[in-house]
C-alpha positions as CSV (number, residue, x, y, z in Angstrom):
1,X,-8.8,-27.0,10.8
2,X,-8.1,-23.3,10.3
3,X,-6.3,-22.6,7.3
4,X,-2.8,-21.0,8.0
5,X,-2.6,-19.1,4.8
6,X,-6.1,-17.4,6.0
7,X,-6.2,-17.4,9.6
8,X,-10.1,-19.3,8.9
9,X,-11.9,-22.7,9.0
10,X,-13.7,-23.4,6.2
11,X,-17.5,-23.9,7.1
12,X,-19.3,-27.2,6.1
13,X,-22.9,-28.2,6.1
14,X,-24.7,-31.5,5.0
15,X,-25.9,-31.4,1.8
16,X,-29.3,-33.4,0.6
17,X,-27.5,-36.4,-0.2
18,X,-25.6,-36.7,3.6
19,X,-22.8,-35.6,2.3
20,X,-20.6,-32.8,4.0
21,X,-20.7,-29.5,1.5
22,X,-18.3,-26.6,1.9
23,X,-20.3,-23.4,2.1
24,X,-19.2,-21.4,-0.2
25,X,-19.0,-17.7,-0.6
26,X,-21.5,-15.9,-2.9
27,X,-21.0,-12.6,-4.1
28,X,-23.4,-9.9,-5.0
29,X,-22.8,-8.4,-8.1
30,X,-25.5,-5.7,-7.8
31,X,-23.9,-3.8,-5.3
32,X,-20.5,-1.5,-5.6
33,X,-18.1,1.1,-4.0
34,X,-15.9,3.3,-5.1
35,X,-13.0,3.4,-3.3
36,X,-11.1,6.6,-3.8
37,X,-6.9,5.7,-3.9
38,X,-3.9,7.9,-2.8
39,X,-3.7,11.4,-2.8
40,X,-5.0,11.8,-6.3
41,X,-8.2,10.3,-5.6
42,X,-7.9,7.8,-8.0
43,X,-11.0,5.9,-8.4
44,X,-11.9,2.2,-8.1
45,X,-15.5,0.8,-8.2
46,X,-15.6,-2.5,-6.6
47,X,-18.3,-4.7,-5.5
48,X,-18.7,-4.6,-1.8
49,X,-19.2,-8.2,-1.0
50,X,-16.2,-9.5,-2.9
51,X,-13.9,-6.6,-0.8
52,X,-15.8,-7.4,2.6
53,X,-15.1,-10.7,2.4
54,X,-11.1,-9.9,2.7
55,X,-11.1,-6.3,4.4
56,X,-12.4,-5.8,8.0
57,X,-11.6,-2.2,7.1
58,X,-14.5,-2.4,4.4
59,X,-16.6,-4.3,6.7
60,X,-16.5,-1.6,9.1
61,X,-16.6,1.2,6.2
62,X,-19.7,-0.5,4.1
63,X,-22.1,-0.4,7.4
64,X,-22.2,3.2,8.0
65,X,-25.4,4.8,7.0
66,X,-25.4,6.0,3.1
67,X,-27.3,9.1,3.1
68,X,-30.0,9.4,0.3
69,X,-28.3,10.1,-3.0
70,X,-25.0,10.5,-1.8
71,X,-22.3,8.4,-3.6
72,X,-21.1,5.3,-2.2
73,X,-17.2,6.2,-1.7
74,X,-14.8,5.2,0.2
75,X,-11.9,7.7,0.5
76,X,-8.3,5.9,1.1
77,X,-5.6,8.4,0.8
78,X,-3.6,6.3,2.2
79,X,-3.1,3.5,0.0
80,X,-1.7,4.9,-3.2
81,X,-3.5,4.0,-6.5
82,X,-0.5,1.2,-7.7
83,X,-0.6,-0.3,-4.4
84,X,-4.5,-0.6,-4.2
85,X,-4.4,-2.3,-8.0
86,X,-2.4,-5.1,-6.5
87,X,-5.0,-5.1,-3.4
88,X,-8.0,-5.2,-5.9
89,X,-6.4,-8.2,-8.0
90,X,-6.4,-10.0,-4.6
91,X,-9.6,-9.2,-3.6
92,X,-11.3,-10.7,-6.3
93,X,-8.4,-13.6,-8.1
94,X,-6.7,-14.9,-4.2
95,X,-3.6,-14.2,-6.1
96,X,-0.4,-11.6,-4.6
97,X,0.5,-10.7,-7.9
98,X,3.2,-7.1,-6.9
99,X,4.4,-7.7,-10.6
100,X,1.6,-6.2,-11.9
101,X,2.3,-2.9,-11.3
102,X,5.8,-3.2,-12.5
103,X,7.5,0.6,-13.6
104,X,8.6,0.3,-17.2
105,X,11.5,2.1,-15.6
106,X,12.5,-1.0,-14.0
107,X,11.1,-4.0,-16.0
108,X,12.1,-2.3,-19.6
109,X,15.7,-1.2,-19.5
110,X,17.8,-1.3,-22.4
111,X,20.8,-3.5,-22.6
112,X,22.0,-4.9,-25.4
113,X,22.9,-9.1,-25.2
114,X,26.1,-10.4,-23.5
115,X,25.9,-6.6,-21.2
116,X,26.2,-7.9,-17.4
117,X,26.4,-5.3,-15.9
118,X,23.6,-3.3,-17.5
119,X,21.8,-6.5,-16.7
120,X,22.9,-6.7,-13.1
121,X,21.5,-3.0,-13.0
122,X,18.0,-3.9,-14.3
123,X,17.8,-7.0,-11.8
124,X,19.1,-5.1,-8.8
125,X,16.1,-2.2,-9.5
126,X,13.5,-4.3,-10.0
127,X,14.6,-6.1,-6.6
128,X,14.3,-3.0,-5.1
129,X,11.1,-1.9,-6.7
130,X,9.6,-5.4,-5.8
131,X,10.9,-5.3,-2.1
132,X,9.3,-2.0,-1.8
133,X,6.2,-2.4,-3.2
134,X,5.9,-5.7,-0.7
135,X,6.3,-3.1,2.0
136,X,3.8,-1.1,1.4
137,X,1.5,-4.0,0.4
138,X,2.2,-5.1,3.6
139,X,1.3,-2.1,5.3
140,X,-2.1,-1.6,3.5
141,X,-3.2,-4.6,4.2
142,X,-2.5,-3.8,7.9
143,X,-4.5,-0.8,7.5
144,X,-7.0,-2.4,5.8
145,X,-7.5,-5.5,8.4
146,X,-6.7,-8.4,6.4
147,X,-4.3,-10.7,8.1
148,X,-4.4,-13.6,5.2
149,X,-3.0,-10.7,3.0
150,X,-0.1,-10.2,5.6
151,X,0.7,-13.3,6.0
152,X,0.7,-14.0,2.2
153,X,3.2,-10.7,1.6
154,X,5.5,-11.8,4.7
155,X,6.0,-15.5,2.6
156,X,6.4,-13.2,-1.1
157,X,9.3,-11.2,1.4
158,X,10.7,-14.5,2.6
159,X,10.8,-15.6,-0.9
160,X,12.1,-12.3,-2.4
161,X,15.2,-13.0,0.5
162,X,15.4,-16.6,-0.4
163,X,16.6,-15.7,-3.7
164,X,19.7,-13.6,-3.0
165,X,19.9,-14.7,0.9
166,X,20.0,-10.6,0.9
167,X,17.0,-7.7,2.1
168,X,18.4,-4.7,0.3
169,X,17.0,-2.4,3.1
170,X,17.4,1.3,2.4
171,X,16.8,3.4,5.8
172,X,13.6,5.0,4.2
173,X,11.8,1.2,4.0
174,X,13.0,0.4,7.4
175,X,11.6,4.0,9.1
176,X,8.2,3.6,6.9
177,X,8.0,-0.2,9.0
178,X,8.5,1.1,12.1
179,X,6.4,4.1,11.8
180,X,3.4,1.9,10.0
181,X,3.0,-1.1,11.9
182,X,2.2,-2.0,15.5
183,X,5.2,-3.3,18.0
184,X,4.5,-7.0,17.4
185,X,4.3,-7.0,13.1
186,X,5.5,-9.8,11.8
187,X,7.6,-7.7,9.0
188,X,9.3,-6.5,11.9
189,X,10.6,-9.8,13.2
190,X,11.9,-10.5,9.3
191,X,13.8,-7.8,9.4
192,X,15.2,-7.7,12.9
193,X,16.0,-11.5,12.6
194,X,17.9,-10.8,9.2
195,X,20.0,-8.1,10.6
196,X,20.5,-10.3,13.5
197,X,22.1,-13.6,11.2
198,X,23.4,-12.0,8.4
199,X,27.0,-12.3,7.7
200,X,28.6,-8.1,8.3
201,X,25.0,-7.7,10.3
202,X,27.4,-5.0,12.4
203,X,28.2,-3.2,9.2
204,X,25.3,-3.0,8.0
205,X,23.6,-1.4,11.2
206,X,26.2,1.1,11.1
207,X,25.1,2.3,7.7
208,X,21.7,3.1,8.6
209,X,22.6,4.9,12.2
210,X,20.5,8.1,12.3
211,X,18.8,7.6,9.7
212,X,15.9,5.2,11.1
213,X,13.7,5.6,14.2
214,X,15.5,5.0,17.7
215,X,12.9,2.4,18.2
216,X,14.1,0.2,15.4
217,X,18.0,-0.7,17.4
218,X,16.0,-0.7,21.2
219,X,13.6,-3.6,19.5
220,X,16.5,-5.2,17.8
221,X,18.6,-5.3,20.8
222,X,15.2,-6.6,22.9
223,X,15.0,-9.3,20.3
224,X,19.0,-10.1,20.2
225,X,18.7,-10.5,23.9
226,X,16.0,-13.6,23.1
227,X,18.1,-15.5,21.1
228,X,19.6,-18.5,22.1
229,X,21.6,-20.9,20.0
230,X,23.1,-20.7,16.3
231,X,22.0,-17.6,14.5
232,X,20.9,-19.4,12.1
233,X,17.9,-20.9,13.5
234,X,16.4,-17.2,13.8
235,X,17.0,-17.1,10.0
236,X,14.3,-16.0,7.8
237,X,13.1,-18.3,5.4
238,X,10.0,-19.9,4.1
239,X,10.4,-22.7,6.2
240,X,10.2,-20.4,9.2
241,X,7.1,-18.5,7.3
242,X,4.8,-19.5,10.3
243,X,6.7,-17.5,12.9
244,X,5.9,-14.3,11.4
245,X,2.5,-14.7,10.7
246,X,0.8,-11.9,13.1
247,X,-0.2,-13.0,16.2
248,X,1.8,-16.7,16.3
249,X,3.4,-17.5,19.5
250,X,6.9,-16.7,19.1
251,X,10.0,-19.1,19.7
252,X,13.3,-17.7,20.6
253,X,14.7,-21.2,19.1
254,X,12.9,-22.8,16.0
255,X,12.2,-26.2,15.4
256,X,12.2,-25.4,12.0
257,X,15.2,-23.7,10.7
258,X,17.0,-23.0,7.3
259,X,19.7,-24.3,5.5
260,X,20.1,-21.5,3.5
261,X,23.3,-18.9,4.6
262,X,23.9,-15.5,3.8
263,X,26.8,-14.5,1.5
């Protein structure tokens, strides 16, 4: 059975004994890239068989013919260098780990003990910094042709929202989602469905008119027009994780919906 988390079955043979063996992947260690991040070139030398086995970007990129002497690089201008850190860690640990590249600007602000609202300020821009580096996490790993990624950032989202029941989405995230993904993106459908349930939904459209692509309120009003019920079955949540995992038939009306409401 495929596993959801990776979109892949895992492959078994029969060992020696008669027993059923998982094959397992084994890496090369003898041969790397370097993959050149962001505008600024920044360079990252990975092996290739631990970042083939996630990217059907690299599959494609690590089968063109290396000239004689030439350097194995991979330019990628654009995934920017923080970004393709949190990539790398996945590549080779399996583990979304965003915190890592954490600004000291958000993670290290001063505030002395008993301070809410200097606290409230720290939280509130490492939400933001969080949510945004999720985006483009998402978005690279679009580029880069790795659905387990996606569907591992959309359940980090859904569990960034679950926290607050809130998206804190500033015009400039929602336009760099439309303008970066394909039609059907499952980041998409979050959003659209969050607008779509959230208590003041009306207001907050109102607050980002002109300011994002036209596209963005013709797809939300296709998707409005599909929804039958309670709002809140169209909800997003963890529990509905599995509906915005690319390429999932999608339901207008969920078996599985969320208890959780917006405030």
């Amino acid at each position: 059975m495929a596993d959801p988390a990776t979109g892949s079955s895992k492959q078994r043979d029969v060992g020696v004994d008669g027993c059923l063996e998982v094959k397992r992947f084994r890496p090369s260690f003898n041969n790397t890239i370097t993959v050149l991040a962001g505008e600024t070139k920044e360079p990252f030398i990975v092996h290739s068989d631990t970042i083939c086995r996630r990217s059907d970007f690299f599959v494609a990129a690590c089968k063109r013919e290396w000239q004689e002497g030439e350097e194995r690089t991979v330019p990628l201008p654009e995934i920017g260098p923080e970004i393709f850190t949190v990539y790398a860690n996945w590549a080779y640990s399996g583990e979304l780990e965003v915190e890592i590249v954490d600004s000291p600007d958000e993670t290290d602000l001063p505030f002395s003990a008993g301070d809410e609202a200097a606290q409230t300020k720290h939280e509130h821009a490492l939400w933001m910094a969080r949510q945004s580096n999720l985006i483009a996490l998402y978005i690279a790993a679009d580029f880069l042709r790795d659905d387990a990624l996606k569907s591992r950032t959309i359940e980090a989202v859904l569990n960034l929202r679950g926290k607050r029941h809130k998206l804190y989405m500033l015009p400039s995230l929602i336009s760099q989602i439309w303008q970066s993904t394909a039609p059907t993106s499952g980041l998409r459908r979050v959003l659209m469905d969050h607008f779509i349930s959230s208590k003041g939904g009306d207001s907050l459209l109102v607050g980002v008119r002109g300011q994002v692509p036209p596209d963005f309120f013709a797809d939300l009003a296709v998707r409005s027009l599909q929804v039958h019920g309670p709002l809140r079955e169209v909800k997003p949540s963890l529990l509905r994780r599995k509906h915005y995992y690319d390429g999932e038939e999608q339901s207008s009306s969920d078996d599985d919906t969320s208890s959780d409401d917006d405030g």
